[in-house]
C-alpha positions in Angstrom: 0.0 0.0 0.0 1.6 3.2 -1.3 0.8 6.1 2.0 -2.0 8.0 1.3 -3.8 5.5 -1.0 -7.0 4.7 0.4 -8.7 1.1 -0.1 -12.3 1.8 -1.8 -15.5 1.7 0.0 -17.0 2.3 3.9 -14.2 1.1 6.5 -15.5 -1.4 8.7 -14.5 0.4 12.0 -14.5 4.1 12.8 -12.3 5.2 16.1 -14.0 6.8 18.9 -12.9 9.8 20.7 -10.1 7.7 22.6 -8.9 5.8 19.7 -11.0 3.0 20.7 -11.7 0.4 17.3 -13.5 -3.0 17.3 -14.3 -4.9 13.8 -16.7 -7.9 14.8 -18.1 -11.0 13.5 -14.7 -12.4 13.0 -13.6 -16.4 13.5 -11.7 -16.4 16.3 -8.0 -17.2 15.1 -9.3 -15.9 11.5 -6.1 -13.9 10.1 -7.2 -10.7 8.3 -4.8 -7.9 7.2 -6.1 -4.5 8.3 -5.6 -0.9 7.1 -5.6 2.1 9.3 -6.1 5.8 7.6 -7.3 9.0 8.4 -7.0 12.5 6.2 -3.1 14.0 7.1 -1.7 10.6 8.2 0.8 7.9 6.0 -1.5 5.0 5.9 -0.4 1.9 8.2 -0.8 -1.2 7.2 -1.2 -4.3 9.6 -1.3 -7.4 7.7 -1.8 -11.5 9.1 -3.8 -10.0 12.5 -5.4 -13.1 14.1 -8.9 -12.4 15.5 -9.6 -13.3 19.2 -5.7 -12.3 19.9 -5.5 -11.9 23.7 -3.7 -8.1 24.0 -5.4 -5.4 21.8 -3.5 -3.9 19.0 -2.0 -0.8 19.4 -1.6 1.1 15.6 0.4 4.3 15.7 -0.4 6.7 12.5 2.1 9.3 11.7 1.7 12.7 10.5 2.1 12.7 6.3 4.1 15.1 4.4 4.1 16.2 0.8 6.5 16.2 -2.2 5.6 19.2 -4.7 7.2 21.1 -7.2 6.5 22.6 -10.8 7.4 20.6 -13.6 8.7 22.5 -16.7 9.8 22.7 -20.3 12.8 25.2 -20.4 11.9 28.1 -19.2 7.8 27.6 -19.0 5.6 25.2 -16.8 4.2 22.4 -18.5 0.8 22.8 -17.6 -1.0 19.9 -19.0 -1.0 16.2 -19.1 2.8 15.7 -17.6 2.8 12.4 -15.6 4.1 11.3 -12.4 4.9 8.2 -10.5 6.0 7.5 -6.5 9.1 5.3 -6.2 9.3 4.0 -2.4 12.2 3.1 -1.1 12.6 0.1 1.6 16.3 -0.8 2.3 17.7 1.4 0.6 16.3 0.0 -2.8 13.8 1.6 -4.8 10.5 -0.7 -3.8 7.1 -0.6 -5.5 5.8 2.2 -7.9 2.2 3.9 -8.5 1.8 6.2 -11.7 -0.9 9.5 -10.5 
């Protein structure tokens, strides 16, 4: 999951006011992989979670930043259709990529 992409649809969980979540109607020992995302946060992903786990997960999100800048032709902006992709890095080697 690239941060900031968003899975489609409703979650299945909303926090409450102290963070609380609960998903239910999971098999107990059922592994599901969860993701946790709110507006101005990097996406965290928890995947292989088994349901019915005695201690509750604790997810920390962390604040997102931005990469911006003007792309241009010479000495003039290229103002439409110029494409651009996110190249992750993990390691120290360049990991997945997603074209926007």
């Amino acid at each position: 999951m690239i941060p900031g992409l968003r899975p489609p649809g409703d979650p299945h969980a909303v926090t409450g006011s102290d963070g609380w979540f609960a998903i239910e109607d999971r098999r107990a020992g059922e592994k599901v992989d969860l993701l946790f995302w709110r507006t101005g946060y990097v996406t965290e992903r928890r995947p292989g979670i088994e349901a019915g786990a005695a201690a509750p997960l604790a997810v920390e999100l962390r604040p997102a930043s931005q990469v911006s800048g003007t792309v241009t032709s010479g000495d003039r902006p290229v103002r439409r259709r110029a494409h651009h992709a996110l190249a992750q890095c993990r390691g120290g080697r360049p990991g997945g990529t997603a074209s926007s």
